[in-house]
C-alpha positions in Angstrom: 53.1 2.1 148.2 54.2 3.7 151.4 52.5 7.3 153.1 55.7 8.6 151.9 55.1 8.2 148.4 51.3 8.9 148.8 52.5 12.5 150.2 55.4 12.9 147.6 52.5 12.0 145.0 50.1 14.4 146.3 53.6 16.9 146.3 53.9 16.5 142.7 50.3 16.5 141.7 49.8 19.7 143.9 52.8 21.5 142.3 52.3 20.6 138.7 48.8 21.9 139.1 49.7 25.0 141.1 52.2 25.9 138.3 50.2 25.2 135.1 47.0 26.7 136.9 48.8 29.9 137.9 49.9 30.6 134.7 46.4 29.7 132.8 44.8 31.9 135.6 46.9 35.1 134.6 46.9 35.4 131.4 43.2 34.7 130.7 42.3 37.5 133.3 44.9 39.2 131.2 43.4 37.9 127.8 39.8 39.3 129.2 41.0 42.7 130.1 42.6 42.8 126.5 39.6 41.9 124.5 37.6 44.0 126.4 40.0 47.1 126.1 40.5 46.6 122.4 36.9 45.7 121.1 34.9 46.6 124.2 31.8 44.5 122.8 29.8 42.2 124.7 29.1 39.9 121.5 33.2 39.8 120.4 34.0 39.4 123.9 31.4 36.3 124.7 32.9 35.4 120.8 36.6 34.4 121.9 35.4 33.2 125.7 33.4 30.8 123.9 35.8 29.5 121.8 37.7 28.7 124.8 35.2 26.2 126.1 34.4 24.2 122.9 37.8 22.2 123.0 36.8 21.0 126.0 33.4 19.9 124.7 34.9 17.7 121.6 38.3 16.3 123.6 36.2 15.4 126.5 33.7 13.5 123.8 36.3 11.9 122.3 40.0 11.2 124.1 38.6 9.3 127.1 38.9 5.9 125.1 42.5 7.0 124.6 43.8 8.8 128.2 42.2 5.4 129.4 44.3 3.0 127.1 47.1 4.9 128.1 50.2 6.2 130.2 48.3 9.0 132.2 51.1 9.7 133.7 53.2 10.4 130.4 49.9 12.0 128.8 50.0 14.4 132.0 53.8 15.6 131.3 53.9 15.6 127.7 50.4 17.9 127.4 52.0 20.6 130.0 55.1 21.2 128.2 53.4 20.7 124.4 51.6 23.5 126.2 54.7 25.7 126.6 56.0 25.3 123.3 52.9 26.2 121.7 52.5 29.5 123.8 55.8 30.1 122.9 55.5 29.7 119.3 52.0 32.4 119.8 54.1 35.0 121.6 56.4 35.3 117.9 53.4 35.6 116.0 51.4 38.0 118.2 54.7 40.2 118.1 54.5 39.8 114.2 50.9 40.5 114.0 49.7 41.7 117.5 46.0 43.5 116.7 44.5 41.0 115.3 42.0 39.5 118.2 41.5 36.2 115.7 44.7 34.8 117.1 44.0 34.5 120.0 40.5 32.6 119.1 43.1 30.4 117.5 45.4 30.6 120.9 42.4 29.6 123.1 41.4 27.3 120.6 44.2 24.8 120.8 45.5 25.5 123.9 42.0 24.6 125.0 42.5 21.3 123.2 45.9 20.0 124.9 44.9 21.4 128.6 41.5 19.3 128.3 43.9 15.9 127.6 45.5 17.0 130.6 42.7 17.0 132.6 41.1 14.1 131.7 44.5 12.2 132.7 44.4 14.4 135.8 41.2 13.3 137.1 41.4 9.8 136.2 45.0 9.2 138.1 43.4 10.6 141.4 42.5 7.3 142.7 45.7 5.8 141.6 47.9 8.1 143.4 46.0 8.2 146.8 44.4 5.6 149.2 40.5 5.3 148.1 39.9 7.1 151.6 41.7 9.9 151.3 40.3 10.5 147.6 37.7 12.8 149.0 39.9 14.7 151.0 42.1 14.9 148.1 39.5 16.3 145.3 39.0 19.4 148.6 42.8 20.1 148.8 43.5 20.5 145.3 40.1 22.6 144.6 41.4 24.7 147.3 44.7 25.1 145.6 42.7 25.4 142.6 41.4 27.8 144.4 44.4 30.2 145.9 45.6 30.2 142.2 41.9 31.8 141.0 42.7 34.2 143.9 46.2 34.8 143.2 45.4 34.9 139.5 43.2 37.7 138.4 45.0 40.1 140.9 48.3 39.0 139.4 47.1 39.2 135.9 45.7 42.5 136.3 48.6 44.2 137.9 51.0 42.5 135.0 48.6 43.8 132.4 49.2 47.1 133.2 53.2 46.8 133.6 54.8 44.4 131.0 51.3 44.0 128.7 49.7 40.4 127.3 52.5 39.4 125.1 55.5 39.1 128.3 52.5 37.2 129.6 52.3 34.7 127.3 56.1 34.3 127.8 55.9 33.6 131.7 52.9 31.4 130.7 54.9 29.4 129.0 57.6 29.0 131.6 55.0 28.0 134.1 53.7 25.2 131.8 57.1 23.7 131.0 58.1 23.7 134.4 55.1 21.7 135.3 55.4 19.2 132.9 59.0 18.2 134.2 57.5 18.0 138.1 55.2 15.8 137.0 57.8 13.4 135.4 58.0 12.1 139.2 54.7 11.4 140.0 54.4 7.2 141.5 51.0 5.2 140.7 49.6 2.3 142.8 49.6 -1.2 141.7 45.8 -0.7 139.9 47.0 1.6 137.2 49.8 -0.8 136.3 47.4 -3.8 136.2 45.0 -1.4 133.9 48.4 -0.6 131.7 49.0 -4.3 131.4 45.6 -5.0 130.0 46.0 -2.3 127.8 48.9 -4.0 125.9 47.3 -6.7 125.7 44.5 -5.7 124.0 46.4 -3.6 121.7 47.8 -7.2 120.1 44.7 -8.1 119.3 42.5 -6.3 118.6 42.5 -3.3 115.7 42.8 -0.2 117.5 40.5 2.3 115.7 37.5 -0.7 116.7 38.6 -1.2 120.4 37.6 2.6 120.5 34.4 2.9 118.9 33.8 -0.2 121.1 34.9 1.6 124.4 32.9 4.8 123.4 29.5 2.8 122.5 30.5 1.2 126.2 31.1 4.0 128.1 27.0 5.5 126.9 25.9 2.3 127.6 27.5 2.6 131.1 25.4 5.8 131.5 22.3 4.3 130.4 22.7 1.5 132.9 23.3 4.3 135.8 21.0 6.6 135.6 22.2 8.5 138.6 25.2 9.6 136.8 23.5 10.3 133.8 21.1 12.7 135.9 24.0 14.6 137.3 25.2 14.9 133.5 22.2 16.5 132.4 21.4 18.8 134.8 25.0 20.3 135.0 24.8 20.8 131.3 21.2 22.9 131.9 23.1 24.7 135.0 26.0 25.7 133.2 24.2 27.4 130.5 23.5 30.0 132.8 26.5 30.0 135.4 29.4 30.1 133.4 28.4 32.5 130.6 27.6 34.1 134.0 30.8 33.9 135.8 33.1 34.0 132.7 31.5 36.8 130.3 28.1 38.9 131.9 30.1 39.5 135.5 33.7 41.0 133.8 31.9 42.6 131.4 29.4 44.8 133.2 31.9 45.2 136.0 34.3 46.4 133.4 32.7 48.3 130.9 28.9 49.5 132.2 30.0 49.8 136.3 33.5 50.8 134.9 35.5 49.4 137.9 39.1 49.1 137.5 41.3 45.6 136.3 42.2 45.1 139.8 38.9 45.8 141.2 37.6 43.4 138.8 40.2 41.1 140.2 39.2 41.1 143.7 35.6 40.5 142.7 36.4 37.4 140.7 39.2 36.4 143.3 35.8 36.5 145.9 34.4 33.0 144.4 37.9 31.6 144.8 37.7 32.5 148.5 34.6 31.2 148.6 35.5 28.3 146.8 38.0 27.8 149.7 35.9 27.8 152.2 33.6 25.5 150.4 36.0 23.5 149.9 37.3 23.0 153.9 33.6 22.2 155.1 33.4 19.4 152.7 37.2 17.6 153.8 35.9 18.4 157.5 33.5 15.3 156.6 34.4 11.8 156.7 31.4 10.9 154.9 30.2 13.5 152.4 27.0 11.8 151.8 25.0 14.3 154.2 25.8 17.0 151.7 24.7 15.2 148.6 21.7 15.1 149.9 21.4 18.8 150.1 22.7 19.0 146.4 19.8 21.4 145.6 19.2 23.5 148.6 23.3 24.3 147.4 22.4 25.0 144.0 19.2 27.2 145.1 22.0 29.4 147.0 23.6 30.0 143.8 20.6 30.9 142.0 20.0 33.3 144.4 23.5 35.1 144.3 22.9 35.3 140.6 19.6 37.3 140.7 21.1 39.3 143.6 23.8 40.8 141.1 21.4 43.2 139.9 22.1 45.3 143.0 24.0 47.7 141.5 20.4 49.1 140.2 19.2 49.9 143.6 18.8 53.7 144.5 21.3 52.8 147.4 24.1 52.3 145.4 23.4 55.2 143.1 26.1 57.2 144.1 28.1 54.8 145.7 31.8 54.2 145.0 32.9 51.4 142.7 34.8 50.0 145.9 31.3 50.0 147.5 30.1 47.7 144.8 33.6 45.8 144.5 32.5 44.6 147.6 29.3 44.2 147.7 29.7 41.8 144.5 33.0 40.4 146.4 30.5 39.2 149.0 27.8 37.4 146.9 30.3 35.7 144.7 32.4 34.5 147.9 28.8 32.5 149.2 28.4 31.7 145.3 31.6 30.1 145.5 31.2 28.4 149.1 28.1 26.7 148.0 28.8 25.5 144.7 32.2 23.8 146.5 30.3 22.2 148.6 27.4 21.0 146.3 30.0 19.7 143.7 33.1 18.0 145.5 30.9 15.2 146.5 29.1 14.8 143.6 32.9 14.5 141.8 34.0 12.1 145.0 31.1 9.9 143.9 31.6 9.5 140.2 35.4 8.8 141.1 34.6 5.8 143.3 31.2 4.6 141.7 32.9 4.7 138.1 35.8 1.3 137.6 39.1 2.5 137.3 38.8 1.2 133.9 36.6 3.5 132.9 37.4 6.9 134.3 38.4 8.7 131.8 35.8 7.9 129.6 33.6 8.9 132.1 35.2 12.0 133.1 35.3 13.3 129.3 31.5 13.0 129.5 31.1 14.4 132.6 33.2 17.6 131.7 31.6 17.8 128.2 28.5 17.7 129.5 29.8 21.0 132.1 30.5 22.5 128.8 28.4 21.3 126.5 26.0 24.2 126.6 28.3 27.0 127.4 29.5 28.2 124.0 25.8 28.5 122.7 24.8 30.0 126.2 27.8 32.9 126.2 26.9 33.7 122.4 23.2 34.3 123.2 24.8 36.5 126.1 26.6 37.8 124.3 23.9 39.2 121.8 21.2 40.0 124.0 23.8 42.1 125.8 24.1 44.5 123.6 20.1 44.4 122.8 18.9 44.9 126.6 19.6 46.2 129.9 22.1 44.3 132.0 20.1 43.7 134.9 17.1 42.3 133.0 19.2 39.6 131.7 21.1 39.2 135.5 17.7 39.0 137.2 15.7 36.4 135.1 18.9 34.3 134.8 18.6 33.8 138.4 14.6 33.5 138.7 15.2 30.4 135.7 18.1 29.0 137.8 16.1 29.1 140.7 13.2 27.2 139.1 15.5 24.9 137.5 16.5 23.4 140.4 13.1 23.0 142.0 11.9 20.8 138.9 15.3 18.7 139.1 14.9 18.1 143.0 11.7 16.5 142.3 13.0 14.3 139.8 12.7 10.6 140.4 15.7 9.1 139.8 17.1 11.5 142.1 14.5 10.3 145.0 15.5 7.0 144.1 19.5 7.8 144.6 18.2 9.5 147.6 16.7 6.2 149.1 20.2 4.3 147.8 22.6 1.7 149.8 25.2 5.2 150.2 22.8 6.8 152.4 21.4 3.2 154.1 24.9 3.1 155.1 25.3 6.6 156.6 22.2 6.2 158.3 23.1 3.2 160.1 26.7 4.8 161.2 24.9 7.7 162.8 22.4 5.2 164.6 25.7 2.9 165.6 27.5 6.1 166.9 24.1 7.2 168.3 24.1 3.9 170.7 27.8 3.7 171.5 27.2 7.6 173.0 24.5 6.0 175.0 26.7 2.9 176.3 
């Protein structure tokens, strides 16, 4: 394919995402500010958030063998606007029944099921809709739009909250989803997903299709076995997340929102803060050619986010006693925005790397693992929030969440298969480009 296609690709991709994400970003700031309004406990709160997250954890598991035997493309567009009609087919029965919080665990439930398809076709069509160069650069842009939305989001969803309410919500939600699926209908791949859609018919001929599943799963875990790098990132992002997002998704709106008692939109800001930072984060890591260099600072990043973890406790400090809850709008605004930044730029690369290390035949399969294993441990970790919440002091929980983050990393940097991906041909390489460049300067 031509540049022009590659941009009008990237176009579509950017727009379908910007559309659907918007509309996922409102209403679940919405859906928080709801639950939290109409039960305002910490356990029914973590309850429903966690429901949201286990979709991901089984459809990750599970419907790689099937994106990957697949039309991405048509998994992409038909999962968006399956989307729409189901939020639409919600908004009836919330108006028929609208105080029971159980349908939404439902709502989040599925919804959480179709969106995770999506974004298992998502990720695996990157390569095929961009030069390999440029994926890199790619994965930053569309965090970064990813990002504007988690901005724009929150703020949006918390001002629309207070004038039309969940329920009109749900209706624009559904607008936004549709209308995404239908960009998406023009999105070009290169020549390797067609070769990869060819085989894919063939093999459907011959061999039974339940098997050639069960065969691609057993291979895709044997694939992980065989690359122990990847399987190291797995397992430690599953052991981060139990902390971070339970963090970032149900101990940060909640004691914002019902101990510190800041307002929705204050709470929006704060939680639009990692987005910036996220940004930012995101705008180092496309300024390199090469992002190799930060890969090898993976857990200096991640020791910055444990950090801005335990810092969260500030709140406690005499200083902010009598301060305004703009003062510690801000003040949190600040530590998540450097949370954000260095999480960006510890993760792109790692993602950049599984993308071009993993065949093309396999990403999906891959991916699903990958994301289940970012999720893997978040529903049991924002339950056990959840209830030691509402058993002990906030800033207890904040403080030793961080210390154990902290510590975390330390034991994983020392890890040897880590060393050993440290001492691998990707950084040979870089290291003899900067001694290249090093000599042509001379000359």
């Amino acid at each position: 394919m031509d540049n022009k296609t590659f941009k009008i690709n990237f176009i579509l991709l950017a727009m379908g995402r910007l559309v659907s994400a918007l509309g996922s970003s409102v209403f679940h700031f919405a859906l928080s500010l709801y639950v939290l309004d109409v039960t305002g406990s910490a356990a029914t709160f973590s309850f429903i958030i966690g429901l949201s997250v286990l979709p991901r954890i089984v459809v990750n598991l599970v419907a790689g063998a099937f994106v990957d035997r697949h039309d991405k493309k048509k998994i992409m567009v038909l999962t968006d606007i399956i989307t729409g009609l189901s939020i639409l087919m919600f908004f009836i029965v919330f108006k028929i029944i609208p105080d029971n919080i159980m349908i939404f665990g439902v709502y989040v439930l599925l919804l959480g099921t179709i969106q995770s398809v999506f974004a298992l076709a998502c990720n695996a069509s990157i390569p095929s809709v961009v030069k390999n160069e440029t994926v890199p650069k790619l994965n930053s842009t569309l965090q970064s739009i990813s990002a504007v939305i988690d901005i724009a989001g929150p703020v949006l969803g918390a001002i629309l909250y207070g004038l039309i309410g969940i329920s009109n919500i749900m209706l624009i939600n559904c607008v936004f989803f549709i209308g995404s699926g239908v960009s998406e209908i023009f999105i070009k791949f290169i020549s390797e997903e067609k070769v990869s859609e060819e085989k894919v018919s063939e093999e459907k001929t011959d061999v039974n299709e339940k098997r050639k599943y069960i065969s691609d799963v057993i291979m895709t875990y044997k694939y992980l076995v065989e690359n122990r790098t990847i399987a190291f990132f797995l397992v430690f992002a599953a052991g981060a997340d139990f902390v971070l997002l339970p963090f970032l998704q149900m101990i940060l709106p909640f004691i914002n929102y019902n101990i510190l008692k800041v307002s929705g939109i204050q709470l929006s800001f704060i939680q639009a803060s990692c987005a910036i930072g996220t940004i930012i984060g995101a705008l180092v890591v496309s300024s390199f050619k090469n992002t190799s260099p930060l890969l090898k600072r993976f857990f200096v990043l991640f020791s910055i986010q444990a950090v801005m973890v335990a810092v969260c406790v500030f709140p406690e400090a005499s200083v902010f006693e009598n301060g305004s809850r703009w003062i510690i709008t801000v003040v949190f605004g600040i530590t998540l925005l450097i949370f954000g930044a260095a999480n960006a730029i510890q993760n792109i690369p790692m993602i950049t790397y599984f993308q071009l290390q993993v065949p093309a035949e396999m990403r999906a399969r891959i991916f699903g693992v990958f994301m289940s294993a970012l999720y893997i441990t978040a529903p049991p970790g924002m339950w056990l929030y959840g209830i030691l919440m509402e058993k002990f002091q906030w800033y207890y929980i904040t403080g030793i969440s961080g210390a154990a983050l902290l510590i975390f990393g330390i034991v994983a940097s020392k890890n040897k298969i880590f060393k050993e991906f440290l001492k691998s041909e990707i950084f040979q390489k870089e290291e003899i480009n900067l001694i290249n460049q090093a000599n042509e300067s001379i000359n």
